[in-house]
PyMOL commands that place a pseudoatom at each C-alpha (Angstrom):
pseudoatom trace, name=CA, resn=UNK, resi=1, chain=A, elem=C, hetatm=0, pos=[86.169, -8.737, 41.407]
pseudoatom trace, name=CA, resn=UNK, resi=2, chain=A, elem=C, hetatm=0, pos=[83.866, -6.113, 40.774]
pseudoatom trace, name=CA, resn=UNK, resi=3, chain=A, elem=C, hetatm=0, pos=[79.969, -6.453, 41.704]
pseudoatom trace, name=CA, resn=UNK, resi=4, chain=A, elem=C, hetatm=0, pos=[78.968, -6.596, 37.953]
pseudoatom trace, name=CA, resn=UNK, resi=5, chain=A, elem=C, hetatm=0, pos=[81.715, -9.118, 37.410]
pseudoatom trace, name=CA, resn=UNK, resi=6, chain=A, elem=C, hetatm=0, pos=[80.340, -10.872, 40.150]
pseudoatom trace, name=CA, resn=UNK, resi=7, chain=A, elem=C, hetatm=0, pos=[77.133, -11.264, 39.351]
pseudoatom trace, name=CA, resn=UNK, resi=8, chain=A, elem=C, hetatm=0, pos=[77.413, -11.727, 35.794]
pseudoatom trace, name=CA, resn=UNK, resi=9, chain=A, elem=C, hetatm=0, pos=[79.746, -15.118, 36.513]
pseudoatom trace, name=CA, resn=UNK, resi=10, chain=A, elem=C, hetatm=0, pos=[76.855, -15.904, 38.860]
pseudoatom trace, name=CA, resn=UNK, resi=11, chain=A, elem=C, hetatm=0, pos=[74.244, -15.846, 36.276]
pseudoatom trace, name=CA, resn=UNK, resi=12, chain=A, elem=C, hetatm=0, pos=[76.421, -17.378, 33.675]
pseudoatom trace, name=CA, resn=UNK, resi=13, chain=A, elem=C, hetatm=0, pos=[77.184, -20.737, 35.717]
pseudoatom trace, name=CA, resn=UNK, resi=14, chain=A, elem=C, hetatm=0, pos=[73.047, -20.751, 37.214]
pseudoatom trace, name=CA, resn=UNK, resi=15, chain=A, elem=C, hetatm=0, pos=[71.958, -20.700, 33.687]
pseudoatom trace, name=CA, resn=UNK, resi=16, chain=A, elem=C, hetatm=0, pos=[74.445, -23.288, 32.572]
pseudoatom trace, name=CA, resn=UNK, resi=17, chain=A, elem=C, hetatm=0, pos=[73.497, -25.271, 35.146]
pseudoatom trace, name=CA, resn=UNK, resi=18, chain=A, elem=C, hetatm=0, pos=[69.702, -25.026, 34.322]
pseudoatom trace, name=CA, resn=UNK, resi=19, chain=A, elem=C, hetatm=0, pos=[70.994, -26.094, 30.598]
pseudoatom trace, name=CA, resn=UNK, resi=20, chain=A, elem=C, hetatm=0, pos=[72.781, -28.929, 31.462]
pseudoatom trace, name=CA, resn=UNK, resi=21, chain=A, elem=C, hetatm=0, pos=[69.461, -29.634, 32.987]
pseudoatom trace, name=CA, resn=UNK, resi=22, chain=A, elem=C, hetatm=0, pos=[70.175, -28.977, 36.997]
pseudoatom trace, name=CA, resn=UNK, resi=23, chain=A, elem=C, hetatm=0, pos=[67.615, -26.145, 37.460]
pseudoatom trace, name=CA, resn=UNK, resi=24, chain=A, elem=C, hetatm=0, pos=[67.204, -26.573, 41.277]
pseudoatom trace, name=CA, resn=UNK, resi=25, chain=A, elem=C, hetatm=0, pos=[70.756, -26.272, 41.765]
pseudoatom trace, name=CA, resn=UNK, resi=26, chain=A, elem=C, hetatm=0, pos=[71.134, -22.760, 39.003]
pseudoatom trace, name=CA, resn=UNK, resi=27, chain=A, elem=C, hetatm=0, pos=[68.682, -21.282, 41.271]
pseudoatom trace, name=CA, resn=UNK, resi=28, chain=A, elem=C, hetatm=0, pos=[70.373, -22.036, 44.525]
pseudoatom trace, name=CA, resn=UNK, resi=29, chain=A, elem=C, hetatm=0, pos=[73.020, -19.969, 42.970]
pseudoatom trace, name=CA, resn=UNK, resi=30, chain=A, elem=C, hetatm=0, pos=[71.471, -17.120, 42.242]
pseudoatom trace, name=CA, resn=UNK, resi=31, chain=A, elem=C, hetatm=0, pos=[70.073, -16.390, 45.821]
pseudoatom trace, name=CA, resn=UNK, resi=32, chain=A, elem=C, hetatm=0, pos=[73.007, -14.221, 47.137]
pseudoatom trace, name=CA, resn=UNK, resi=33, chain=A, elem=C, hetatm=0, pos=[72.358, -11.878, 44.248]
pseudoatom trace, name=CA, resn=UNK, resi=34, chain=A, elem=C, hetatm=0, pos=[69.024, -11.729, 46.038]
pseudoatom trace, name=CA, resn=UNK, resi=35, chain=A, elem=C, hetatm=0, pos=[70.358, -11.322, 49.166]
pseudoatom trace, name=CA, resn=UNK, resi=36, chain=A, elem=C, hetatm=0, pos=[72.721, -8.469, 48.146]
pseudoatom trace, name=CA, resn=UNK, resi=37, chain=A, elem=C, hetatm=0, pos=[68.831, -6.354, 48.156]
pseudoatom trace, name=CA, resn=UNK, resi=38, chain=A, elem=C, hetatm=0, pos=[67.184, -4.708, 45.605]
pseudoatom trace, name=CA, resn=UNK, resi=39, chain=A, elem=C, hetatm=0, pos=[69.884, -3.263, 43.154]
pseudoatom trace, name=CA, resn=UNK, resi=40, chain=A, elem=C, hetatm=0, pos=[71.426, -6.779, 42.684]
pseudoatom trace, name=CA, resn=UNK, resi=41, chain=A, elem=C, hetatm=0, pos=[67.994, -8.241, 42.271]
pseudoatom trace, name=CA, resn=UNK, resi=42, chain=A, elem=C, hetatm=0, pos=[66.796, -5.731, 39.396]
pseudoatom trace, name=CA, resn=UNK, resi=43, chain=A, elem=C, hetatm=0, pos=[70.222, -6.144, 37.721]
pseudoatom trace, name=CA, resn=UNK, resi=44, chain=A, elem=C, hetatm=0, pos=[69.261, -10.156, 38.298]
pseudoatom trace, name=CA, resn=UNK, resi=45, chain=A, elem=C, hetatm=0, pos=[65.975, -9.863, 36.888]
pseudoatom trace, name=CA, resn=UNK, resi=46, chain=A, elem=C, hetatm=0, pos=[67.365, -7.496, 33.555]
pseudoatom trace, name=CA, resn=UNK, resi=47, chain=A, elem=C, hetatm=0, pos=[69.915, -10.339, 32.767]
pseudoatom trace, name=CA, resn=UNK, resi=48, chain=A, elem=C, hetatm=0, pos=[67.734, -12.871, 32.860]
pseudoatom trace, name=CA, resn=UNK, resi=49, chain=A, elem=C, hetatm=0, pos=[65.317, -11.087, 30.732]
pseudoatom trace, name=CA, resn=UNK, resi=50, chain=A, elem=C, hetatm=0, pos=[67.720, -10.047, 28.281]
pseudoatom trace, name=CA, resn=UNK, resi=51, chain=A, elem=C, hetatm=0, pos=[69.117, -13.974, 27.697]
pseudoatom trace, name=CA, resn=UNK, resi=52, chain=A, elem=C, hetatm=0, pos=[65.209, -14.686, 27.990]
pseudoatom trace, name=CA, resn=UNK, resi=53, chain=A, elem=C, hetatm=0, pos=[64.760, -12.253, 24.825]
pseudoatom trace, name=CA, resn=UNK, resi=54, chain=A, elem=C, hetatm=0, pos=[68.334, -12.810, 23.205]
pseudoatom trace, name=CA, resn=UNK, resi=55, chain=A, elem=C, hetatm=0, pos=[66.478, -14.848, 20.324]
pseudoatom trace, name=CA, resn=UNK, resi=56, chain=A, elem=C, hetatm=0, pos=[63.796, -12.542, 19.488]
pseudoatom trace, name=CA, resn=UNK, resi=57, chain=A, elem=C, hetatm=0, pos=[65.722, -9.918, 20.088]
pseudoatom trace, name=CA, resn=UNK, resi=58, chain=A, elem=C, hetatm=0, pos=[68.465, -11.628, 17.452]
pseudoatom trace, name=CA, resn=UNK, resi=59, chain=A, elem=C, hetatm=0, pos=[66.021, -11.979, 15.346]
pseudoatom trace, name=CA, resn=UNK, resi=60, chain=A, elem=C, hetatm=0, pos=[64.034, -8.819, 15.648]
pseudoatom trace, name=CA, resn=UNK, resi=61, chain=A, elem=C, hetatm=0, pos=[62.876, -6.974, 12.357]
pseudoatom trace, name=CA, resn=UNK, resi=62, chain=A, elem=C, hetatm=0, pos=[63.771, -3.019, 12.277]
pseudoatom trace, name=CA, resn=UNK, resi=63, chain=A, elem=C, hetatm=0, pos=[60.701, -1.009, 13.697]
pseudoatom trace, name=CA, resn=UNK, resi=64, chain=A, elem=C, hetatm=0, pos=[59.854, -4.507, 15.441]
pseudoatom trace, name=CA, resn=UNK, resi=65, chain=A, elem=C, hetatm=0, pos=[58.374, -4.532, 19.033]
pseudoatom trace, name=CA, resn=UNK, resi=66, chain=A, elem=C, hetatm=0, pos=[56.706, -7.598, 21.270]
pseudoatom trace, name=CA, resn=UNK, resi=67, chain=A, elem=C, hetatm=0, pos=[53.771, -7.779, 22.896]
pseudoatom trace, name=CA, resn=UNK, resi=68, chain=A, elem=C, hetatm=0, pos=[52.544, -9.964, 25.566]
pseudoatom trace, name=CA, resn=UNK, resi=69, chain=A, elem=C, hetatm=0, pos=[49.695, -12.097, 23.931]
pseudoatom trace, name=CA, resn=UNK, resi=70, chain=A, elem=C, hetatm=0, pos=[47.763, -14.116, 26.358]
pseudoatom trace, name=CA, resn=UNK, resi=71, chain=A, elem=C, hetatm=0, pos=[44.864, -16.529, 25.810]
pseudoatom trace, name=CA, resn=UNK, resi=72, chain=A, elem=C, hetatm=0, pos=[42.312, -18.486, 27.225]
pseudoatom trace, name=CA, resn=UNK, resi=73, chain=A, elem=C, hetatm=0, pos=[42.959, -22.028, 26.988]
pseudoatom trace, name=CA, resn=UNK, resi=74, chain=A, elem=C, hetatm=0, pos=[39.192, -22.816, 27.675]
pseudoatom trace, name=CA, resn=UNK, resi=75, chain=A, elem=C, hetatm=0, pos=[38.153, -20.342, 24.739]
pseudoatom trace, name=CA, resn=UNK, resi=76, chain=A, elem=C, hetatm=0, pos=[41.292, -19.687, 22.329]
pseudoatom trace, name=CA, resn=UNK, resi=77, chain=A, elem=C, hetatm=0, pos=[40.153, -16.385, 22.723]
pseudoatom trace, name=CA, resn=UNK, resi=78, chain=A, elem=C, hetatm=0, pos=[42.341, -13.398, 23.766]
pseudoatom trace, name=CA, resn=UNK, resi=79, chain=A, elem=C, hetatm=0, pos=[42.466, -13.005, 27.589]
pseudoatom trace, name=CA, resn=UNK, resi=80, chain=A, elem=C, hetatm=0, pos=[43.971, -10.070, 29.645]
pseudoatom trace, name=CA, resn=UNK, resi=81, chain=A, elem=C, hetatm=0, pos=[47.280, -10.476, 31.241]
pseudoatom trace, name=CA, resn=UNK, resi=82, chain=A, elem=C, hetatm=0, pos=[45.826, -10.025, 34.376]
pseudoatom trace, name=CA, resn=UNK, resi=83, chain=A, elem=C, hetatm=0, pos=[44.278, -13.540, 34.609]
pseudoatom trace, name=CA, resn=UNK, resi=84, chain=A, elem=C, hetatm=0, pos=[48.018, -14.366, 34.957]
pseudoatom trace, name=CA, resn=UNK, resi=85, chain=A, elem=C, hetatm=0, pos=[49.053, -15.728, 38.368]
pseudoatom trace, name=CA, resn=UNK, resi=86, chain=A, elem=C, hetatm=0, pos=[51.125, -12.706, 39.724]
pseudoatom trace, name=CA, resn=UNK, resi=87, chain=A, elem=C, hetatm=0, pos=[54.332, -14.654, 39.211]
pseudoatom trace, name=CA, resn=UNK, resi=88, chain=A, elem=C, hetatm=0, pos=[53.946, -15.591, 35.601]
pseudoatom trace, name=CA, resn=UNK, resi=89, chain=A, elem=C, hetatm=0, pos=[52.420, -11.636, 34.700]
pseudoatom trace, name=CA, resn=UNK, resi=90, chain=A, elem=C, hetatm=0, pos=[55.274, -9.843, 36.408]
pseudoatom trace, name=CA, resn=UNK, resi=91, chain=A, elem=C, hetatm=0, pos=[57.509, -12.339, 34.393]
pseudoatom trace, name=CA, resn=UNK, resi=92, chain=A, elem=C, hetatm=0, pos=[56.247, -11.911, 30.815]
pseudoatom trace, name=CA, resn=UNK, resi=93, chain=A, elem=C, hetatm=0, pos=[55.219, -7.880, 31.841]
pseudoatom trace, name=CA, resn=UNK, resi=94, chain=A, elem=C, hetatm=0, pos=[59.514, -7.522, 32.504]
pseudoatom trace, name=CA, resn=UNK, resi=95, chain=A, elem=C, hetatm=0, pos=[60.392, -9.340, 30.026]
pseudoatom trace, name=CA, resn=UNK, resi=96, chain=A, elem=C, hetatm=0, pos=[58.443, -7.946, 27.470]
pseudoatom trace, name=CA, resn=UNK, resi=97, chain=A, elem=C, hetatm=0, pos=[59.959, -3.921, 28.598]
pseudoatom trace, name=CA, resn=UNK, resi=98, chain=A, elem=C, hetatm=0, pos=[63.162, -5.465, 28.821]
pseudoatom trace, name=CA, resn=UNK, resi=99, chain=A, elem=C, hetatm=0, pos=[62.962, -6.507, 25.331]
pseudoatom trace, name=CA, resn=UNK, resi=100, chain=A, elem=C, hetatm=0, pos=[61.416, -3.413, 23.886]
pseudoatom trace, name=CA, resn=UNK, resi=101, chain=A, elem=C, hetatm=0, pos=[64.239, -1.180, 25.835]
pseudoatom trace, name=CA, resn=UNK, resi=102, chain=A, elem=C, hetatm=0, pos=[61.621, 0.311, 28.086]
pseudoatom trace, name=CA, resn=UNK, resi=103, chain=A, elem=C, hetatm=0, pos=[63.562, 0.474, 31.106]
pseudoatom trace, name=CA, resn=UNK, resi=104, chain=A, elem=C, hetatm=0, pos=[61.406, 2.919, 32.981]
pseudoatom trace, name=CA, resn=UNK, resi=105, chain=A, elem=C, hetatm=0, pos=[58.618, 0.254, 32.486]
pseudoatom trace, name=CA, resn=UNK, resi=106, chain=A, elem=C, hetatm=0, pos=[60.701, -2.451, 33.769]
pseudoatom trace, name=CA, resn=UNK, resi=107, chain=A, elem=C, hetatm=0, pos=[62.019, -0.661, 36.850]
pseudoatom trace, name=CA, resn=UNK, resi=108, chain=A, elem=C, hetatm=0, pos=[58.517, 0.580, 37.300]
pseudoatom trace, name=CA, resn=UNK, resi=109, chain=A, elem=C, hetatm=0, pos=[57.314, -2.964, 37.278]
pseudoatom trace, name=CA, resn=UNK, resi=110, chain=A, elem=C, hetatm=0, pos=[59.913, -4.514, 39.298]
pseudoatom trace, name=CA, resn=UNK, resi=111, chain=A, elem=C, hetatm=0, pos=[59.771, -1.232, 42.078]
pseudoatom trace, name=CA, resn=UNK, resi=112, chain=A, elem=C, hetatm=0, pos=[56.033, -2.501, 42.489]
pseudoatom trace, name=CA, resn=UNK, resi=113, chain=A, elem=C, hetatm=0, pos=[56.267, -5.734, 42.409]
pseudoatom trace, name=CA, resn=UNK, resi=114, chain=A, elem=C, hetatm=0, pos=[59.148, -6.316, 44.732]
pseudoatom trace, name=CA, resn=UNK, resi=115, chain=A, elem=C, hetatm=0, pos=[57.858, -4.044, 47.568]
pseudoatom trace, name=CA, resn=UNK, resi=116, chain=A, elem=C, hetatm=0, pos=[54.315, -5.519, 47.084]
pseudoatom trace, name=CA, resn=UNK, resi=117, chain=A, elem=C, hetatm=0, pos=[55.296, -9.200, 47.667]
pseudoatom trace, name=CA, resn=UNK, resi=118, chain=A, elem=C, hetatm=0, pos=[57.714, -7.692, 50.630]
pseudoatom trace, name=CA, resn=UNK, resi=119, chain=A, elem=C, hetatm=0, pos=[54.902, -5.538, 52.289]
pseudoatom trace, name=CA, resn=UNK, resi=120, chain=A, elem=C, hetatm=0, pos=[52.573, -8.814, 52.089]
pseudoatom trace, name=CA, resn=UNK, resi=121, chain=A, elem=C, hetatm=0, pos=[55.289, -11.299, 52.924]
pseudoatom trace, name=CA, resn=UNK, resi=122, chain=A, elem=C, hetatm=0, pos=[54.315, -13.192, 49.684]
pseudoatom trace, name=CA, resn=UNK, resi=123, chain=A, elem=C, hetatm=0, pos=[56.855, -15.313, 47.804]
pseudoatom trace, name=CA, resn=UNK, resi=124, chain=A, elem=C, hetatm=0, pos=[55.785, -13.998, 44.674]
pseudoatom trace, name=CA, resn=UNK, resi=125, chain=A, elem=C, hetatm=0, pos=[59.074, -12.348, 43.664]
pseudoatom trace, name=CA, resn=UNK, resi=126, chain=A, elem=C, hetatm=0, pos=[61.033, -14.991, 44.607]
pseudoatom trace, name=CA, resn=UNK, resi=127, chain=A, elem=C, hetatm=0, pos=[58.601, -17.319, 41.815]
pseudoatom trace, name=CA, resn=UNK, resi=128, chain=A, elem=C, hetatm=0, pos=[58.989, -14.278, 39.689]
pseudoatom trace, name=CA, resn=UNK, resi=129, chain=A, elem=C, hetatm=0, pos=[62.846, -14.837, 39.541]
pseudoatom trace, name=CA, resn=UNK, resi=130, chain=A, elem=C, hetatm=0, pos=[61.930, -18.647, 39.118]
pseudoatom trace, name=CA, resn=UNK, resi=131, chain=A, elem=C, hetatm=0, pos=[59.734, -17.817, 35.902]
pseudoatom trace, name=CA, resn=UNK, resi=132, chain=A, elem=C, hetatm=0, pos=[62.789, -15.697, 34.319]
pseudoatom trace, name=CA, resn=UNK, resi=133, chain=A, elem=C, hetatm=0, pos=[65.080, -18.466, 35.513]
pseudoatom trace, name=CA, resn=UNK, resi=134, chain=A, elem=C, hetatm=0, pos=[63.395, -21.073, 33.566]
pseudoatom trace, name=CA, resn=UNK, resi=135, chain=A, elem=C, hetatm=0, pos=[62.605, -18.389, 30.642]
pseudoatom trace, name=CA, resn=UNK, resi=136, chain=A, elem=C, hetatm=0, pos=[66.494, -18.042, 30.504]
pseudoatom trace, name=CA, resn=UNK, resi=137, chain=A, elem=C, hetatm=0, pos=[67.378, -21.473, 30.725]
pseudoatom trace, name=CA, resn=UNK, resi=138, chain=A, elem=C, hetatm=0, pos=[65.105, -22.146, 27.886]
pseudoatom trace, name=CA, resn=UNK, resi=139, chain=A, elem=C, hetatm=0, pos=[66.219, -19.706, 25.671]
pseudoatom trace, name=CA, resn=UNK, resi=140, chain=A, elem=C, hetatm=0, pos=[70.088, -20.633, 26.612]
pseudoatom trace, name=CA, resn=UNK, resi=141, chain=A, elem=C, hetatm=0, pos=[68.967, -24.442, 25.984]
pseudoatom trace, name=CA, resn=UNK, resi=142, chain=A, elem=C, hetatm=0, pos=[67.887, -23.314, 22.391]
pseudoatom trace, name=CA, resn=UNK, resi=143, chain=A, elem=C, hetatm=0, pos=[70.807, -21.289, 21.505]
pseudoatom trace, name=CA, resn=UNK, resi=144, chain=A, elem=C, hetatm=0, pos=[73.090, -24.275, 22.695]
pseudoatom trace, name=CA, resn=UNK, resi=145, chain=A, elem=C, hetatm=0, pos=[70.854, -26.502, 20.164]
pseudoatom trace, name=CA, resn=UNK, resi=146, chain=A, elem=C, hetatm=0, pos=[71.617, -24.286, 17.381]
pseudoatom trace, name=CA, resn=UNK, resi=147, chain=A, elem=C, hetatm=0, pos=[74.991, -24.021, 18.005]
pseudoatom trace, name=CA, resn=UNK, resi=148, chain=A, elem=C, hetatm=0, pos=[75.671, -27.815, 18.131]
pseudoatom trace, name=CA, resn=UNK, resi=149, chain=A, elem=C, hetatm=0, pos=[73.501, -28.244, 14.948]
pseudoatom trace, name=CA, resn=UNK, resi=150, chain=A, elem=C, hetatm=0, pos=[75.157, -25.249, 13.272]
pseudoatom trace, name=CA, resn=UNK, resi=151, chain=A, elem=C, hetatm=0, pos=[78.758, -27.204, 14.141]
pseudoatom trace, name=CA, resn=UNK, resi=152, chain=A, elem=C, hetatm=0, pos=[77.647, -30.362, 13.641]
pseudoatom trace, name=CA, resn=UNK, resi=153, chain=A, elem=C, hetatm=0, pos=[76.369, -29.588, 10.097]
pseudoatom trace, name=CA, resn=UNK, resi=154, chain=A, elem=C, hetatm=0, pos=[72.742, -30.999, 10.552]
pseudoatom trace, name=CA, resn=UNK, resi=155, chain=A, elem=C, hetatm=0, pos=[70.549, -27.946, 10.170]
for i in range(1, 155): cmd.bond("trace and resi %d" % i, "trace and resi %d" % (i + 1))
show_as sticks, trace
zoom trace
């Protein structure tokens, strides 16, 4: 089985498992594409970030790109994404360069983000790939949703 093969099966059965509502376990899966180093954890990251963005990338207007509001919850003002925990910004910073094709960006991001929390022997990739986990799983949940409705006849 080829490594893309491999990993993409991987990825599949984690975020089914996170749909069918066993999150703990979907991650436990995904750790050996972690542990294969940093080629198998940016290819990790991009597929989670492109099931993350598969709806509003489905649904994306022509000339359409996303942004990355964020916003004080004690003001309802508009905040900078740097009041983000560093977990949660790398997160929606990926995702949102994923989704807008910007691959430089994204590599960029995960090159700096990666070494950073190695250099300081932080877990904060390691919550990073949790964020995009649960980002994935909720998108996938959705989709499945859809689906069933769309079958079952009662959207």
């Amino acid at each position: 089985m080829s490594a893309h093969a491999w990993r993409t099966r991987i990825i599949g059965e984690a975020v089914a498992h996170g749909v069918a509502g066993d999150q703990e376990r979907g991650l436990l899966m995904l750790q050996p594409l972690v542990d294969a180093g940093p080629r198998s954890t940016y290819a990790l990251l991009a597929a989670l970030a492109e099931t993350a963005a598969f709806t509003a990338l489905r649904d994306q207007r022509p000339g359409e790109v996303f942004g990355l509001p964020v916003e004080n919850t004690a003001t309802g003002q508009a905040a900078s994404v740097d009041v983000l925990p560093p977990p949660i910004r790398f997160a929606a910073q990926f995702t949102t360069a994923w989704a807008n094709r910007d691959r430089d960006t994204a590599l960029a991001l995960f090159t700096a983000f990666a070494f950073e929390s190695d250099d300081a022997g932080t877990p904060d990739l390691g919550d990073a790939i949790g964020v995009l986990y649960a980002m994935a799983v909720t998108t996938s949940t959705e989709v499945v949703r859809q689906a069933r409705e769309e079958r079952d006849g009662t959207s």
